[in-house]
C-alpha positions, 0 to 999 in steps of 0.5 A: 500500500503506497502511504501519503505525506499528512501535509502534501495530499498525493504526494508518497511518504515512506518515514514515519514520525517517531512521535505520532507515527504519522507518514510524511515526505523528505521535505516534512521530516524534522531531524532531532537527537537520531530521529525523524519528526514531523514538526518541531513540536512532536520533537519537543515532546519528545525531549523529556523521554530522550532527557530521561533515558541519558539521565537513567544512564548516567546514574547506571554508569555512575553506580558501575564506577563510582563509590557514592556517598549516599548520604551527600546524595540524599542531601542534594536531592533534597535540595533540588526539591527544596529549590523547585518548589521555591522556584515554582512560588517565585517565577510566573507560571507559563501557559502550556502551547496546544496544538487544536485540530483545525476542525476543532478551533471555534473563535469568537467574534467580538461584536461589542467592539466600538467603531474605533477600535473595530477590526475587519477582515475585508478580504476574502470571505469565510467559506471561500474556497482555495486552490491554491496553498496561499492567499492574503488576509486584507482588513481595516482596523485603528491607525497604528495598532499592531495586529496579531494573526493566528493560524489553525491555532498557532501564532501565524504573524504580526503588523502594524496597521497602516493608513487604515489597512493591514495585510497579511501574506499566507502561505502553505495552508492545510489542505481542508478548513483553515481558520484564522483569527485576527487580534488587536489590544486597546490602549486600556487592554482591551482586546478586539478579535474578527475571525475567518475560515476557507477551505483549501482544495488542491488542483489534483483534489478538484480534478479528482473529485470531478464526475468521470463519465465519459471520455473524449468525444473527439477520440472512437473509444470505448470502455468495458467496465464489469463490477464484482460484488457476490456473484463470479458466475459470468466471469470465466466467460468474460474472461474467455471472450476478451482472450479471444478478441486480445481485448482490455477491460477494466473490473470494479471489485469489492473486497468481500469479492476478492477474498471470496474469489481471489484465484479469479482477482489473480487471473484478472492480473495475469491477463493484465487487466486493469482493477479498481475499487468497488468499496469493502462492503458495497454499502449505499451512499447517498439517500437515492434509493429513499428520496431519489436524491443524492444526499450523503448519508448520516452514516456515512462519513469521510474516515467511513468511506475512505476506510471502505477503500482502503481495506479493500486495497490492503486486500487487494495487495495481499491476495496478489502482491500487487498495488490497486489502481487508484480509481474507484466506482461508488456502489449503486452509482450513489456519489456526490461531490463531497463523496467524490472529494472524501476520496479524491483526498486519498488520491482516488477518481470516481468512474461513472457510465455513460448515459445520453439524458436528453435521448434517454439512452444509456451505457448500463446494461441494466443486466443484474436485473434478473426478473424476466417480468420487470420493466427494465429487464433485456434480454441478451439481445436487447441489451446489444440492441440498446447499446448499438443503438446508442453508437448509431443514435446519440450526437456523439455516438460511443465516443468515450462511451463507457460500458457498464456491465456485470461479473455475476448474475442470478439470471438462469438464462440470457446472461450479458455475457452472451451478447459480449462477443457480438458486441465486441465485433460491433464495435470493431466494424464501426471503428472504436478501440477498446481501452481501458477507463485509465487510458481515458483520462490522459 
């Protein structure tokens, strides 16, 4: 499994923090007494441990080669706790530095302040969102007042007001909520305070979390996609038939799938036929099946979904040596823009199907349907049918069309892989090249 820096989204980390344990890349790593840390302050917590150990080794090597005077030590101890304790009646108490998760930072904002000692954050707006790791914080405050910033909870700069204004250059912001409060103190003490949140977005998380449904409409491409959940009873088929024809495809599977079939995940790799994520347990996402609307559900959240595809790729991994593409298929087709961000974050695109709204036609076989009697069961022979329509009707025809069809059916007859080959040769006749999802990106 391929591990990030926790401060560079999608850039590969192979040390780890000797304090918190958290991945980071050569540039994040802070050097300290033989180790590597993340930051200055997981090296300072750390100090009093590395203190304490030279001390227990000392006091080892002194026993070893020194006759003590017992007594003489005693007294010195007892000194030195005579002496803390005076020192800590005598010297001011320092207030310990914390360091609050951005997330968890909530600042007031001081709305009492009179006209005259107001400060404002003029620019830019809480909620904006970045995509770029820098901006400025621009505002107005009293003539010659020195204003104080704080970023996600740590001291962040200082300046003077100047004419009215001040400005504030901010760089390297966390990926996610950054949070910024703005201090300045009256001549009486007073202190006035305004308060401000963006949310930075990489350039690769936006692209990444964009809705891929379909290729260039400029290149004759076509994508077979099959999704593997709980049934392989097509799949050795499927396999047989894109043999035959020197055919690639891409397999969207779950990780129950996997170690339910792993000598058939091992195939798959030996034909070399690209794999993606289907999620561990193909849970629903979004509240479509409820209100037809694709709204995130309660249950579901950032740490659940990313989970979800992580353990799948840990599975992955271990039944074939092998790393997982980074690309994913939402189960049911249930996503949303901050779904599709949740696992963009982990360095994940979401690959859709293809449909044509304004005709009514679709790239989705529909073939898990197995009631003859339901409305939207084909046959074999209709499913191509609809699909050749689709290349012959729609404004682009199958241009960066991509298929979806189905490893497993409970179908007891007329299952998709039937009209596979036919559709393959299809294809063919009318000038597309099969690719792979991947392929279609770039």
């Amino acid at each position: 499994m391929t591990n990030y820096c926790k401060n560079h989204v999608g850039r590969e980390a192979k040390r780890r923090c000797f304090l918190c344990q958290d991945y980071i890349c050569p540039e994040c790593q802070f050097r300290f007494y033989g180790h590597v840390f993340c930051s200055f302050y997981c090296a300072m917590k750390y100090l009093p441990f590395q203190l304490k150990r030279q001390l227990k080794s000392w006091y080892k090597n002194s026993l070893r080669n020194i006759s003590i005077n017992w007594t003489l030590v005693l007294l010195a101890l007892l000194a030195v706790s005579l002496l803390g304790n005076i020192l800590q009646f005598i010297l001011p108490k320092k207030k310990e530095i914390v360091f609050i998760h951005p997330k968890q930072v909530v600042f007031p904002v001081n709305s009492s302040a009179s006209d005259s000692n107001r400060i404002q954050i003029t620019a830019p707006k809480t909620g904006t969102i970045l995509h770029q790791n820098q901006t400025k914080i621009m505002g107005t405050g009293p003539e010659g007042r020195l204003v104080v910033m704080e970023q996600n909870g740590m001291p962040g700069g200082i300046c003077r007001i100047n004419k009215g204004c001040f400005e504030f250059e901010v760089a390297d912001l966390v990926v996610g909520t950054n949070q910024f409060r703005l201090t300045i103190i009256s001549p009486t003490g007073t202190m006035f305070q305004d308060s401000l949140a963006v949310e930075y977005i990489s350039s690769r998380i936006s692209d990444l979390s964009r809705d891929f449904i379909r290729g260039k409409t400029q290149y004759a491409q076509v994508a077979l996609t099959f999704d593997g959940d709980f049934l392989d009873n097509q799949a050795d088929s499927i396999l047989a038939i894109l043999a035959r024809h020197h055919k690639p495809a891409t397999f969207f599977l779950t990780g129950r799938f996997i170690l339910k079939y792993p000598k058939l995940v091992r195939k798959l790799i030996q034909a070399k036929l690209v794999v993606g994520n289907h999620t561990r347990h193909h849970p629903h996402l979004t509240t479509y099946a409820e209100n037809g609307k694709h709204f995130t559900r309660s249950e579901i959240t950032r740490e659940k979904l990313q989970t979800e595809l992580i353990e799948t790729e840990k599975i992955f991994e271990r039944v074939t040596g092998q790393k997982m593409e980074r690309i994913w298929r939402a189960p049911f087709g249930e996503h949303n823009h901050e779904i599709r961000q949740w696992a963009a974050k982990i360095g994940y695109r979401q690959f859709g199907w293809t449909s044509d709204y304004n005709n009514h036609q679709s790239l989705d076989t529909v073939d898990w349907v197995a009631d003859p009697d339901a409305e939207n069961y084909y046959s074999a022979a209709q499913i191509l049918e609809r699909l050749v329509r689709f290349a012959d009707t729609t404004p682009h025809g199958m241009n960066g069309g991509i298929i979806l069809m189905h490893l497993g059916s409970k179908r007891k007859q007329n299952q998709s892989y039937q009209m596979l080959g036919a559709l393959i040769d299809s294809l063919d006749h009318r000038g597309y090249q099969l690719v792979t999802v991947t392929e279609m990106v770039f």
